[in-house]
MDTraj code that builds the backbone (N, CA, C; nanometers):
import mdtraj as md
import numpy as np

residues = "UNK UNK UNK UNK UNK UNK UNK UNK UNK UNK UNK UNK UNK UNK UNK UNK UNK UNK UNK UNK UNK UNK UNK UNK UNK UNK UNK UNK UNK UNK UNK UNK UNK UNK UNK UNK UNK UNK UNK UNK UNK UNK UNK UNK UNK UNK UNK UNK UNK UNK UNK UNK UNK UNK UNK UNK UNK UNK UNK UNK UNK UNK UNK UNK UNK UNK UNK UNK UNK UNK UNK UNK UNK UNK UNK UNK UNK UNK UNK UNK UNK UNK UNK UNK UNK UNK UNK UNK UNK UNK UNK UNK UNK UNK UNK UNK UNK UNK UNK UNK UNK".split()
xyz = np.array([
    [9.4385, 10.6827, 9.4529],
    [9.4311, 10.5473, 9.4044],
    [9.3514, 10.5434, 9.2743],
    [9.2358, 10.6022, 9.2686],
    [9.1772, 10.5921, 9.1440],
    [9.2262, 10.6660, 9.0718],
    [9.2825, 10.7981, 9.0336],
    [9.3827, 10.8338, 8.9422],
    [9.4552, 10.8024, 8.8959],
    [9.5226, 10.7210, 8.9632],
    [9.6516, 10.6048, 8.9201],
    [9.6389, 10.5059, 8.8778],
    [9.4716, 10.4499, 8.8670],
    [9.3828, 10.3594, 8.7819],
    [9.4058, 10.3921, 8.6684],
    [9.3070, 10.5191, 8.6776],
    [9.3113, 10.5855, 8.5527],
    [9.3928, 10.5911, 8.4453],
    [9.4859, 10.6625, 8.5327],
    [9.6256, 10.7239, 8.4428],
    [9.6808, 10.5834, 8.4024],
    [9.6713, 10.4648, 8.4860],
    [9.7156, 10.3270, 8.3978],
    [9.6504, 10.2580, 8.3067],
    [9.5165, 10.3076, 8.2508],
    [9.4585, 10.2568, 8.1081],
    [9.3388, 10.1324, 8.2022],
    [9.3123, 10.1597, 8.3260],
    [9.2475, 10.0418, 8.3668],
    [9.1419, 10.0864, 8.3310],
    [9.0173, 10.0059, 8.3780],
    [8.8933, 10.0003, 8.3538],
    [8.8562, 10.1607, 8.4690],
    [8.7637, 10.2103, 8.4662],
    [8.6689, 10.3192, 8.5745],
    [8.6325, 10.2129, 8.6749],
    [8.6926, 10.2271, 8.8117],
    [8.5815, 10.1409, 8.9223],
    [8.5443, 10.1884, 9.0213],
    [8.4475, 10.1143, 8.9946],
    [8.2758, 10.1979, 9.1041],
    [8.3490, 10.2611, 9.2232],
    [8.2886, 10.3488, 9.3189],
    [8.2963, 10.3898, 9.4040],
    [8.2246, 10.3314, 9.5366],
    [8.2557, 10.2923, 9.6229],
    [8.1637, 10.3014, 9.7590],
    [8.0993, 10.1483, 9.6959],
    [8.1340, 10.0391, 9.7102],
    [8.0212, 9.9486, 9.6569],
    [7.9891, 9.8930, 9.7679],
    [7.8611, 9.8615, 9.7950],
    [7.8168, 9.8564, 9.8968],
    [7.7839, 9.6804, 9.8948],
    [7.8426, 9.5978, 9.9885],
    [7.8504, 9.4878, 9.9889],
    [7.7453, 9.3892, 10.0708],
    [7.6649, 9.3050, 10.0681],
    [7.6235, 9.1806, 10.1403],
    [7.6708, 9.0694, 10.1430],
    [7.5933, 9.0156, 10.2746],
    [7.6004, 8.8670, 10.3043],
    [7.4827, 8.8036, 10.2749],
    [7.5600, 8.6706, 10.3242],
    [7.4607, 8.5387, 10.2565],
    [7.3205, 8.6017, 10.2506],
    [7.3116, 8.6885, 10.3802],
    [7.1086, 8.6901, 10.3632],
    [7.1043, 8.8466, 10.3300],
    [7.1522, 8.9070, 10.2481],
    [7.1361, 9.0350, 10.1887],
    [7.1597, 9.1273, 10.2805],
    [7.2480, 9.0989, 10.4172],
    [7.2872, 9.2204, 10.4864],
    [7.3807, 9.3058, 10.4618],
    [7.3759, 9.4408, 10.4525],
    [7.4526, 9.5012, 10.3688],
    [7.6180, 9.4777, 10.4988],
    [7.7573, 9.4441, 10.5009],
    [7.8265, 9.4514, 10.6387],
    [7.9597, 9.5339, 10.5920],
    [7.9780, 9.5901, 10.4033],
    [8.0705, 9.6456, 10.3950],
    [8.0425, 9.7473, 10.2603],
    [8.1428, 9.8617, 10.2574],
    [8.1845, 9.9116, 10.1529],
    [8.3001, 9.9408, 10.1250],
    [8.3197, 9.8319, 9.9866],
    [8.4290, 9.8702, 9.9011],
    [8.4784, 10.0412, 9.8802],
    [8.6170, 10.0776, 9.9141],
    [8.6777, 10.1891, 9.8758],
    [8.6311, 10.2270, 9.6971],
    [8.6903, 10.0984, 9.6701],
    [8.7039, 10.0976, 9.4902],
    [8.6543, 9.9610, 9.4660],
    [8.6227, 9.9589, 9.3270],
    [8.6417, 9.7604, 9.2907],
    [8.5442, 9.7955, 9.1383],
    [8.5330, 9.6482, 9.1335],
    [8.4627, 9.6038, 9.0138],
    [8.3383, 9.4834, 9.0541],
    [8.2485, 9.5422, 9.0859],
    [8.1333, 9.5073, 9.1432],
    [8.1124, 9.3050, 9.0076],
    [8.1174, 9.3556, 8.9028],
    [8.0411, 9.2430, 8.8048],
    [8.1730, 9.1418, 8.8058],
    [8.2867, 9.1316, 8.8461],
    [8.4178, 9.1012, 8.8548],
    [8.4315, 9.0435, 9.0176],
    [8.3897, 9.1131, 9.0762],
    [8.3754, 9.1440, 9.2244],
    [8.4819, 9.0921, 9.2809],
    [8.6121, 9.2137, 9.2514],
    [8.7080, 9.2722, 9.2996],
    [8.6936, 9.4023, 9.4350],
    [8.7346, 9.4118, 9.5040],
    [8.7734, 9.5529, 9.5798],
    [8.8853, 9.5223, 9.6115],
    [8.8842, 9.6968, 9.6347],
    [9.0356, 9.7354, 9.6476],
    [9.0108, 9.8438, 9.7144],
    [9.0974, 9.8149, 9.8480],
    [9.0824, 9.8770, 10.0026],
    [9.1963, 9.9942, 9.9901],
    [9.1814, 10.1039, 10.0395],
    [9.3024, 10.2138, 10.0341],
    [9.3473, 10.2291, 10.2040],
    [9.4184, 10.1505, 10.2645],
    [9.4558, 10.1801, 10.4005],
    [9.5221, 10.2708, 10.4619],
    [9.4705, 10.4035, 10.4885],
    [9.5291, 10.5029, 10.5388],
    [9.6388, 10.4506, 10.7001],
    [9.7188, 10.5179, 10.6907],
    [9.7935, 10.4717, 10.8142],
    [9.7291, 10.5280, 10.9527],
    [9.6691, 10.6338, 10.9562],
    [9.6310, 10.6669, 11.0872],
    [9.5264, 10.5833, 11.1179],
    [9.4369, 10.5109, 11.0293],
    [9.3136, 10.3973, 11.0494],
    [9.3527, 10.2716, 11.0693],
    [9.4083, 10.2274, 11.0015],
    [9.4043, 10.0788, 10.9534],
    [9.6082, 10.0205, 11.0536],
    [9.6829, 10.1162, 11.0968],
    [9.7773, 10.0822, 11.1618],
    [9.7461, 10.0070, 11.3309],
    [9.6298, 9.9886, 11.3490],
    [9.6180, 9.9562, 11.4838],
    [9.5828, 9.8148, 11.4778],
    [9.6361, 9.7665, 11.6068],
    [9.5891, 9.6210, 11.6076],
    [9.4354, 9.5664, 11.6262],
    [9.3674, 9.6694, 11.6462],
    [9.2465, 9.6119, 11.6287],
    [9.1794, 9.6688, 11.4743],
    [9.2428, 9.7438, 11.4297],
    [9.1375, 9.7234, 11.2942],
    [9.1884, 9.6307, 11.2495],
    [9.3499, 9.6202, 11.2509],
    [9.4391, 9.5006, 11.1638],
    [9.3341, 9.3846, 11.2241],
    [9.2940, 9.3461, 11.2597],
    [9.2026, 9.2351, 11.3070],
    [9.0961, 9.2538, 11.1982],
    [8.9933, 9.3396, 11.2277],
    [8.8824, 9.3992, 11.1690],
    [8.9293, 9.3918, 11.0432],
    [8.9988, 9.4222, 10.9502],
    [9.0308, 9.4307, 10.8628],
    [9.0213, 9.2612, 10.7747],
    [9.1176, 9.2056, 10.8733],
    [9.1446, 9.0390, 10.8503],
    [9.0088, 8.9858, 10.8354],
    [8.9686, 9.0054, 10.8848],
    [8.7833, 8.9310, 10.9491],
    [8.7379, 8.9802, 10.8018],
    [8.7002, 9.1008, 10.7959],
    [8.5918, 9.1444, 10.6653],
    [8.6643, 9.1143, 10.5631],
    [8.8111, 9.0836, 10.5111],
    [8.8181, 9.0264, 10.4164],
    [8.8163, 8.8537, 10.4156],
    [8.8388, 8.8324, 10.4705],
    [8.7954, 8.6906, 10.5027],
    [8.6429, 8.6671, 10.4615],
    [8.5438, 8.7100, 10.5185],
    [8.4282, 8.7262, 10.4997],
    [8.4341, 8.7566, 10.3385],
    [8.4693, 8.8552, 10.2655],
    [8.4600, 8.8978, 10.1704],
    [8.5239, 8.7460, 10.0476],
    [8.6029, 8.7343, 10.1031],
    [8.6726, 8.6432, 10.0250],
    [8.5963, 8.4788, 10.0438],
    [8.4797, 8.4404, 10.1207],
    [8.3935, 8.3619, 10.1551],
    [8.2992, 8.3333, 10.0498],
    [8.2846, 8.4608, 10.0223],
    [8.1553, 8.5040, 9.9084],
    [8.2153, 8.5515, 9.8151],
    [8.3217, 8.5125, 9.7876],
    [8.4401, 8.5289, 9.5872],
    [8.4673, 8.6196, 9.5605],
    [8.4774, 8.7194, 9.6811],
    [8.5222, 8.8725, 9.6333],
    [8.6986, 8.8619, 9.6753],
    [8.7512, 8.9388, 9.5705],
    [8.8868, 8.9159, 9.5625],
    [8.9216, 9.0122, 9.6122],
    [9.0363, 9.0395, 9.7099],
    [9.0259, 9.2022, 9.8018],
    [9.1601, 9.1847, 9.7864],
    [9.1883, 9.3254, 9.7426],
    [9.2907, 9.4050, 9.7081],
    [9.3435, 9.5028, 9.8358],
    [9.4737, 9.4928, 9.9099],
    [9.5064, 9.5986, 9.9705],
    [9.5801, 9.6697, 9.9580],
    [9.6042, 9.8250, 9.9617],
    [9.6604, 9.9469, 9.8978],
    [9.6995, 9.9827, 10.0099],
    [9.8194, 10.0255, 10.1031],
    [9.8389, 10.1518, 10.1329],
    [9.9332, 10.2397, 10.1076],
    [9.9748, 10.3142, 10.1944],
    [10.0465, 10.4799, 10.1285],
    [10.1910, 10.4820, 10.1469],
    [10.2350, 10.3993, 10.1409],
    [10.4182, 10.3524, 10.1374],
    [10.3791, 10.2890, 10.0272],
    [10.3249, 10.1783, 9.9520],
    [10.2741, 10.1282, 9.8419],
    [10.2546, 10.2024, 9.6899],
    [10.1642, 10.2592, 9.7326],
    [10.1054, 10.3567, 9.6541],
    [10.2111, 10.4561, 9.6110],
    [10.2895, 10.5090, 9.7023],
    [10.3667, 10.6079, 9.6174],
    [10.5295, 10.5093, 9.6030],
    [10.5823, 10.4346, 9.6024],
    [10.6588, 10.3553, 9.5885],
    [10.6640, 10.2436, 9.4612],
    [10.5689, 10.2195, 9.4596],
    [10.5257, 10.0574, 9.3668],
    [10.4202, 10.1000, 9.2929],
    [10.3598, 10.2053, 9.2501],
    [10.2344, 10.2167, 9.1943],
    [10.2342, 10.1547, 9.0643],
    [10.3371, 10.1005, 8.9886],
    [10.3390, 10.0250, 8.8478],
    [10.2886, 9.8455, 8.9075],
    [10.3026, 9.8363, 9.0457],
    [10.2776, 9.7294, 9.0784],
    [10.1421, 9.6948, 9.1050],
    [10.0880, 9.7850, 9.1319],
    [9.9748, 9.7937, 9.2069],
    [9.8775, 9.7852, 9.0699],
    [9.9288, 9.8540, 8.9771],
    [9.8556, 9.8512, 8.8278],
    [9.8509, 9.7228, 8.8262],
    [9.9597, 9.6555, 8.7898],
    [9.9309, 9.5530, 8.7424],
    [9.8890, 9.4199, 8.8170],
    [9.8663, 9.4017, 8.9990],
    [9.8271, 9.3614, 9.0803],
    [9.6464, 9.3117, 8.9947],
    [9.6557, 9.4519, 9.0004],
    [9.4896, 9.5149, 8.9798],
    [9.4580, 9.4379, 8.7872],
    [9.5230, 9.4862, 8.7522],
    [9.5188, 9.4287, 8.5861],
    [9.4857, 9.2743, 8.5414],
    [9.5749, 9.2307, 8.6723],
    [9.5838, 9.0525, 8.6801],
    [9.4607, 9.0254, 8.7748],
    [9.4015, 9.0476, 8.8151],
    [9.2832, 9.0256, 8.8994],
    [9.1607, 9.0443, 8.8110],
    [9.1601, 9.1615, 8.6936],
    [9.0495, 9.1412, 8.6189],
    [9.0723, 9.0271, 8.5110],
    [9.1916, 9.0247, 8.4842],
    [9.2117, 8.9102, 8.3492],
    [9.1533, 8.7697, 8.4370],
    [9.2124, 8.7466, 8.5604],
    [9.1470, 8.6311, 8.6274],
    [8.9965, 8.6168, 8.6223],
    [8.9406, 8.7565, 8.6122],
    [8.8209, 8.7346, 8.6812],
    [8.7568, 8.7860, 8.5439],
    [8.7956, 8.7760, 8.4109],
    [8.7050, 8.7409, 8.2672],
    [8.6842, 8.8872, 8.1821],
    [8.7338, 8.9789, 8.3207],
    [8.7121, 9.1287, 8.2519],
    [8.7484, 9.1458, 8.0899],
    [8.8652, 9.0616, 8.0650],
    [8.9274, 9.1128, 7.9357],
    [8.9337, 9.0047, 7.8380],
])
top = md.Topology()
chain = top.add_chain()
for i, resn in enumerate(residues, 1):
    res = top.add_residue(resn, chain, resSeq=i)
    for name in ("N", "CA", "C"):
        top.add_atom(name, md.element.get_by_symbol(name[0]), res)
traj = md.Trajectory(xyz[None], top)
């Protein structure tokens, strides 16, 4: 996923960003994102994220995330190697929204 950032002229984004709530509890980390933008962008492997309870878990923390103006991006691996010009520009339009450019 971040290679394919790369290789699309995007910005470098952080690694591992480590996220809080309202009272500074740390409850997530971003795969990828743009912390000052505060974008992430989740990479959903299929052997993790295919079950009905993370698909829950999943729903919840972005919800949460999206509570507190973080814009969450989801990636996975039928995506990624299929649509990756999409995913660029998914990602491209999320920083122009959010003042990057």
């Amino acid at each position: 996923m971040r290679l394919l950032m790369l290789k699309g002229d995007l910005p470098t984004p952080e690694l591992q960003i480590p996220i809080a709530d309202e009272v500074g509890r740390e409850f997530a980390r971003a795969d990828l994102g743009y912390r000052a933008e505060k974008i992430v962008i989740e990479y959903d492997g299929a052997e993790f994220h295919e079950t009905p309870a993370q698909q829950a878990h999943d729903m919840a923390r972005d919800a949460k995330l999206e509570a507190l103006g973080w814009k969450v991006i989801r990636i996975n691996a039928k995506r990624l190697f299929e649509e990756p010009w999409s995913i660029l520009t998914e990602i491209e339009r999320a920083l122009h929204e959010r003042g990057r450019y």
